[in-house]
N, C-alpha and C positions, 0 to 999 in steps of 0.2 A: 631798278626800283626807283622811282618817285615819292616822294612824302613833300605834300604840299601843307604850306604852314601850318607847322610845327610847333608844337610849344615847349620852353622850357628848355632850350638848346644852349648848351653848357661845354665848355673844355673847361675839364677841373672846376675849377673854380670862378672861372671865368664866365660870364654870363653872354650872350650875344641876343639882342634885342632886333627886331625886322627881319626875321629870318621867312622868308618868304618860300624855300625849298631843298630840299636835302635831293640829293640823284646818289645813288649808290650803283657803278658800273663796274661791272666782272668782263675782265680781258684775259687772252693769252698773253702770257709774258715770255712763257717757252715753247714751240712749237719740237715734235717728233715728223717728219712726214716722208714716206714711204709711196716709190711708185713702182710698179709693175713695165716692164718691156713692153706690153700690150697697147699701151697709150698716153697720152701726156698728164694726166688726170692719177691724183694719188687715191692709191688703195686701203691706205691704212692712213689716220690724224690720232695724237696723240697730246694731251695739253699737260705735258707734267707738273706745269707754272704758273700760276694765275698773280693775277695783281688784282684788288678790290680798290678801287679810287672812289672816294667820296667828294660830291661839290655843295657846299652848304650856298646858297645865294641870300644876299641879305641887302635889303633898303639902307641906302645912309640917309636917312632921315636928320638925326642927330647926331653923329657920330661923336663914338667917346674919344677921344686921344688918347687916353692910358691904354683903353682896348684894344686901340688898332697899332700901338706899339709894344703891345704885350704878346699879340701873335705876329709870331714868324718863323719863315721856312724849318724845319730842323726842331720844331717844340715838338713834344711828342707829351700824349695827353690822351683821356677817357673823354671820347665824345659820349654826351648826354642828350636825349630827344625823346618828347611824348608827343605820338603821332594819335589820331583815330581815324575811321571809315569816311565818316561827314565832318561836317560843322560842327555836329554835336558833340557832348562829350560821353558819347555811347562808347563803350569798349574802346577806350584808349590803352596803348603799348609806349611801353619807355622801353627804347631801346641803348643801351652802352657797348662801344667798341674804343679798343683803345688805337689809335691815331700818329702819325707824324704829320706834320702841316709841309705840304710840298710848294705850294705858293701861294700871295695874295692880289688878285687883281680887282683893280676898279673901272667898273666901265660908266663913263658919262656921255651924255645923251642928253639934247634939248627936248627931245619927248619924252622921256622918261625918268623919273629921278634915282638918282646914281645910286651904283648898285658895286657892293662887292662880292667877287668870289674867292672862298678859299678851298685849298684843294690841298687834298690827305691821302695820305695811304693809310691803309685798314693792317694792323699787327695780330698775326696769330702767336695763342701762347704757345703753341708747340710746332709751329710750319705745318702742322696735321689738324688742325681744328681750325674749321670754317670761322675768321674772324667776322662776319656779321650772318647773325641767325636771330629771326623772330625769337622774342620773350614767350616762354610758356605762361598760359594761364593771361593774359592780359597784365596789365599794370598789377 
């Protein structure tokens, strides 16, 4: 999933400002695979394990310093975001997942202005419930 900016993107209590895009990616973490004698190609796949990584991207426009030495690797926190369809502010979704911050990177570029990424894993409350699911009902 893609969510292009976003508003209102929060850990905790933390605010983050130029948040230009949220990516929310579902991997195999553990693979089952099973092949048949018949040929090299498996007949059975099985994902018991998934990992959900989140990458927020954001403008350093201004950067705060308290903020960018506030997150780091190992915080774990309630991601906060209101997304909508368009531009507008038709049927906007807040969505909250709670988070570890796995790393923070900045990428700089004479064309582009510098940009950081931070990158989370998504925590379920029970290993059993999908930690990111659309908001019922919209905002």
């Amino acid at each position: 999933m893609l969510f292009l900016n976003p508003q209102n993107v929060a850990f905790d209590a933390l605010s983050l400002d130029h948040v230009v895009a949220i990516a929310v990616d579902r991997t195999a973490h553990r693979l089952a695979l099973e092949y048949s004698d018949a040929g090299p190609y498996p007949t059975f796949v099985d994902v018991p394990e998934q990992k959900l990584t989140l990458r927020i991207v954001r403008d350093l426009l201004d950067a705060d310093p308290m903020l960018t030495s506030a997150l780091t690797p190992g915080l774990q926190a309630n991601l906060t975001f209101t997304t909508a369809p368009n531009a507008s502010d038709a049927a906007p979704q807040t969505f909250t997942v709670t988070v570890v911050v796995t790393a923070l990177n900045t990428d700089f570029s004479r064309k582009k202005t510098p940009a950081q990424t931070i990158t989370a894993i998504a925590l379920s409350s029970d290993g059993a419930d999908d930690p990111f699911t659309p908001p019922s009902g919209g905002k």
